[in-house]
C-alpha positions in Angstrom: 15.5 16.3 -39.2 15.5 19.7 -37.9 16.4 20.4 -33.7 13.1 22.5 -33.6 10.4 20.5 -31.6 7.2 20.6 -32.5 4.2 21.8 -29.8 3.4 18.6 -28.9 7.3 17.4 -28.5 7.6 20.9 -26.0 4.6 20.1 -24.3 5.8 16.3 -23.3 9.5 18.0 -22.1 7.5 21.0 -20.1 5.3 17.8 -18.3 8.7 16.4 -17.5 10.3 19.4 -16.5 7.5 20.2 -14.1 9.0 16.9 -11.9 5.3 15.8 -11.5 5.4 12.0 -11.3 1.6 10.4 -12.4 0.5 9.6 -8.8 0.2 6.6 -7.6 -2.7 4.1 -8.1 -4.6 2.8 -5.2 -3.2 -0.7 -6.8 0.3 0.5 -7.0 0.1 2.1 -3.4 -1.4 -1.6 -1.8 1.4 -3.2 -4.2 4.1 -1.1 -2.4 2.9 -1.3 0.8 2.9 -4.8 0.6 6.2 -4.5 -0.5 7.3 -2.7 2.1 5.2 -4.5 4.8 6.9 -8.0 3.7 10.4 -6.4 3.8 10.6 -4.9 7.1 8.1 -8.0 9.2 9.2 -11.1 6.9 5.5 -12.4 7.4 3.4 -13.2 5.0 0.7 -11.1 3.6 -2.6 -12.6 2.6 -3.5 -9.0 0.7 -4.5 -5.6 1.5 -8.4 -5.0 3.0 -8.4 -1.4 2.0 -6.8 1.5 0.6 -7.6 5.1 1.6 -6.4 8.4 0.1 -4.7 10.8 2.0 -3.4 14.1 1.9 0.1 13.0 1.7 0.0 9.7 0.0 -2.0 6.4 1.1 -3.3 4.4 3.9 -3.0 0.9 3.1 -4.3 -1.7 5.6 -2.8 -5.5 4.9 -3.8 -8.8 6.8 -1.1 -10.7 7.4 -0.4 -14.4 8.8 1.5 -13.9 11.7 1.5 -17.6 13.3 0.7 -20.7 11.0 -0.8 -23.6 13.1 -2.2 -26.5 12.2 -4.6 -26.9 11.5 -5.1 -23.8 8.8 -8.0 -22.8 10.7 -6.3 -22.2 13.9 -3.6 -19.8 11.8 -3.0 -16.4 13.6 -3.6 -13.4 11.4 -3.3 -9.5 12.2 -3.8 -6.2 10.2 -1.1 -3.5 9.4 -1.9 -0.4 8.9 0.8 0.9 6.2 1.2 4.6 5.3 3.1 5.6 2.0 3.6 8.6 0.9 2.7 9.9 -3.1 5.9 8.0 -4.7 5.5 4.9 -2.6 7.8 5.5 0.3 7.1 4.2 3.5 5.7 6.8 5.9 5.1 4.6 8.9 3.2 1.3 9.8 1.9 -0.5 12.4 -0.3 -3.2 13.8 -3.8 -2.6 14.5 -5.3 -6.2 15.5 -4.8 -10.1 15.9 -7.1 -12.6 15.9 -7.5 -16.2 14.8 -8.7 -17.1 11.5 -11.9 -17.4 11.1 -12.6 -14.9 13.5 -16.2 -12.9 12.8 -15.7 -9.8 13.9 -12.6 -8.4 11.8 -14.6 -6.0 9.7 -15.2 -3.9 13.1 -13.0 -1.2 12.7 -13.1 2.7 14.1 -13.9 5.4 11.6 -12.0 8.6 12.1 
């Protein structure tokens, strides 16, 4: 074996060198801001309801069950909004709504 590289061995360590990460997925950015969500609030999330792109990472919005009661149906739930920024780290989040379970008009949301 010889210490030359061949093209495709110098195009792999330039790719490296450049110190571009692959970005993020939208499933790897709701999987982190999950992550993140559960760590600093402790509550638990029932999943994320979207993920948006933005210029410096992701918007991730997450319901989470804030108050169990019983029964189920009575269960208080709320929505985070979760940004990360294009290697996962958390950005800021905060809560956008609460509302019982069950409650009809949850997909009502602002549009920017």
């Amino acid at each position: 074996m010889s210490g030359k590289t061949t093209p495709d061995e110098s195009d792999d360590v330039h790719d490296e060198d450049a110190g571009q990460p692959p970005p993020l997925t939208a499933a790897q950015a709701a999987a982190a801001a999950i992550e993140h969500l559960v760590e600093l609030t402790s509550k638990e999330p029932q999943g994320a309801t979207s993920v948006e792109p933005t210029d410096h990472g992701w918007t991730v919005e997450v319901e989470v069950l804030e108050d169990r009661r019983i029964p189920s149906s009575a269960d208080m739930l709320a929505l985070y909004e979760v940004e990360i920024d294009l290697d996962g780290n958390l950005l800021a989040y905060r809560r956008t709504k609460r509302y019982g379970r069950g409650s009809s008009d949850i997909g009502e949301r602002d549009r920017r």
